[in-house]
N, C-alpha and C positions, 0 to 999 in steps of 0.2 A: 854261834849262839846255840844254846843249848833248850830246846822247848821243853823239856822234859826234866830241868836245874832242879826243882821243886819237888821233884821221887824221892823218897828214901832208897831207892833203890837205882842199880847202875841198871844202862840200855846196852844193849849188847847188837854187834853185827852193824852197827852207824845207824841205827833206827833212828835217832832224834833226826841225823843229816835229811834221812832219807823221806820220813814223812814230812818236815819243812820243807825241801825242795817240792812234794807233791802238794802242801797247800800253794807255795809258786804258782806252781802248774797249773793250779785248778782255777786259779786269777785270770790264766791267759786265755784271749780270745781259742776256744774250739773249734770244730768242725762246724756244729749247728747252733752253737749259743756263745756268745761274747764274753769276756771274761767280767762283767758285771753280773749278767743271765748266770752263769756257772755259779759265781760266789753265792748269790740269792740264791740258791737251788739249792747249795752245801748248807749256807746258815736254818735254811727251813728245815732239811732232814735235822741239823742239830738240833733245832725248836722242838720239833718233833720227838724227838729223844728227852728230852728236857720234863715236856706238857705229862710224857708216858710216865716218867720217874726211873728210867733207864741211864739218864744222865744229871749231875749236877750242874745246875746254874752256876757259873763262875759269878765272878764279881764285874767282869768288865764285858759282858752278854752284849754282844750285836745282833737285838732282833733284826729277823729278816724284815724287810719291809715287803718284799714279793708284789709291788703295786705290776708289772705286765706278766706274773705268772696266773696261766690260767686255772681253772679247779681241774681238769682231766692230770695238769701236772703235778699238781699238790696233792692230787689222790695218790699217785704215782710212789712220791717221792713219801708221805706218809707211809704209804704200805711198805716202801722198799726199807726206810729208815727202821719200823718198831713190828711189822708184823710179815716180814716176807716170805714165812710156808707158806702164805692163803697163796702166792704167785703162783699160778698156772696155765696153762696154753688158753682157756676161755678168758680167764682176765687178760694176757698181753693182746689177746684179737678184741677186746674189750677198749682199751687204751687206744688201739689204735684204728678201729671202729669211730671215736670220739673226735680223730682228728689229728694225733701224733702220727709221725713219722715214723718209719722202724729207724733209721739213723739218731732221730733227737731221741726216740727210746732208748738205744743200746748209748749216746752220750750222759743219758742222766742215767743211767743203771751205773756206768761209771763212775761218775763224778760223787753219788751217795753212796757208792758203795766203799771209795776211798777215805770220805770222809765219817762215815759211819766207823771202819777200822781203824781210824787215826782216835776218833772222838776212846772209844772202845779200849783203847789201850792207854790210853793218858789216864782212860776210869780208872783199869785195872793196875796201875802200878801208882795210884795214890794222886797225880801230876794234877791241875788245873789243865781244863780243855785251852790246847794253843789259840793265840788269836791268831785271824785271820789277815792277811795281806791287804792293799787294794788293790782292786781291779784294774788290769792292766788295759789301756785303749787300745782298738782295733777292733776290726770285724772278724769274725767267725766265714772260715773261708767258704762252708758248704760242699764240698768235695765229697763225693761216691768214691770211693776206689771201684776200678770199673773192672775189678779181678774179683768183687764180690761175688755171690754166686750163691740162692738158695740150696741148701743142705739137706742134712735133716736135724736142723735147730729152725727154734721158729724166726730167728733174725736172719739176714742173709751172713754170711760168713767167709773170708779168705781162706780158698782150701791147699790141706798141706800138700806137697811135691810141685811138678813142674803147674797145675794149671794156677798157683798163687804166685808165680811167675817175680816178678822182681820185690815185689812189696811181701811176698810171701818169705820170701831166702832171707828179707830184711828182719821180717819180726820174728821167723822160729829159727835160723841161724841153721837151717838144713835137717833142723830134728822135726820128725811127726811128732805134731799137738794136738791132743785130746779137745774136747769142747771145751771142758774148762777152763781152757789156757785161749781159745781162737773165740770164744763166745762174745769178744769186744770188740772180732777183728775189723769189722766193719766202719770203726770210726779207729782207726790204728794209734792216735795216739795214746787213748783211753786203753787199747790194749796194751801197747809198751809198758805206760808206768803199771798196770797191775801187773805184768809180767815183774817189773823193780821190786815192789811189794812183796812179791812171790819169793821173788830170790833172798830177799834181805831177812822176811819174817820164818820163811817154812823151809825151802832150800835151793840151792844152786839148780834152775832148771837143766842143766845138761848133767845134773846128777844126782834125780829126781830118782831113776832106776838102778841106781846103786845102792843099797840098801847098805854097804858096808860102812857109808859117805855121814858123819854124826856134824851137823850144822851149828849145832849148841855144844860148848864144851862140859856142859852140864847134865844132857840131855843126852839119850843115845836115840837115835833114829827108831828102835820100836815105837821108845818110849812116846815121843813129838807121837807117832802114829795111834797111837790109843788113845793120847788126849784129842788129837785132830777127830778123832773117829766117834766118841764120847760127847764133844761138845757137837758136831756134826746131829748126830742120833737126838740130843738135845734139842737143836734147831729146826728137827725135822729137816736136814738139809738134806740131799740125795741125789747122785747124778750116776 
């Protein structure tokens, strides 16, 4: 099935496969929230996007209904969804001041951030926003990885070489990764699929530093980098 049938335009690199599989994912029970907790969490940053006028109302809209989300997480996921320059180290000590976790933090930074870029690209190539799955039964296991280890990011973080130890070799496959890439590693499965995302939309992480390496047969590798660096500068985004 193709989510994305409705483009004028073809997907390139199994995008449509690949972001369907991540709405899957986002159905399933997590680390810190259940795969019903997840979807509520996804449908609200959509609402959110929606309320802003950043996104169109489809025809077939599943409000969230969000009845056991509390406000500290709906502040959360509003900012991350329509306004995420104000995010900074006062606000995340702010969040979790209020009661969050750093673990169910870096799970919903995941979870809206996947669906934010899904919602985002079905805008830009004309599509209707996919719908949603159901939620899959089962608990949310709660699991630390015990190789986490404050950094210097304000979440704790899987660090690269021997001290991230088995879970480390599993998710950077022996390469040193940047924050951007380990900034999820805390709830690991949230960092894999953005690591998926990564590879499929921008490039093959183990040939992120080849610069000869063109991902788009359209696009040449400057090129991806001036628009990444442009829209970036735009967002105010900065690492």
């Amino acid at each position: 099935m193709d989510i994305y049938a409705e483009s004028d335009y073809p997907t390139a690199n199994n995008i449509s496969a690949v972001h369907q599989n991540q709405l899957i994912q986002i159905s399933k029970p997590g680390y810190w929230g259940n795969g019903t907790q997840r979807l509520e969490i996804a449908k609200l940053a959509r609402d959110f996007g929606i309320e802003a006028g950043v996104l169109e109302k489809p025809l077939n809209h599943e409000t969230a209904k969000a009845n056991n989300v509390t406000p500290v997480i709906k502040h959360l996921v509003k900012t991350l969804a329509i306004e995420p320059k104000v995010i900074d180290e006062k606000f995340f000590l702010n969040i979790i001041d209020s009661g969050l976790s750093e673990e169910e933090y870096t799970e919903i930074i995941g979870v809206v951030s996947r669906i934010t870029n899904i919602d985002l690209y079905a805008r830009a190539i004309g599509a209707p926003l996919p719908q949603f799955p159901k939620p899959e039964i089962g608990n949310h296991s709660k699991e630390r990885p015990p190789e986490a280890i404050k950094e210097d990011a304000w979440v704790s973080t899987i660090p690269n070489g021997p001290a991230g130890k088995e879970i480390g070799k599993d998710l950077y496959k022996g390469r040193p990764m940047p924050y951007i890439l380990r900034a999820l590693s805390l709830v690991p499965d949230e960092c894999r699929s953005n690591m998926v995302l990564e590879s499929c939309q921008y490039a093959e992480l183990g040939r992120v530093l080849d610069f000869s390496y063109n991902h788009y047969d359209s696009l040449s590798r400057p090129q991806v980098e001036i628009i990444a660096g442009r829209v970036s500068a735009l967002n105010e985004c900065f690492y």
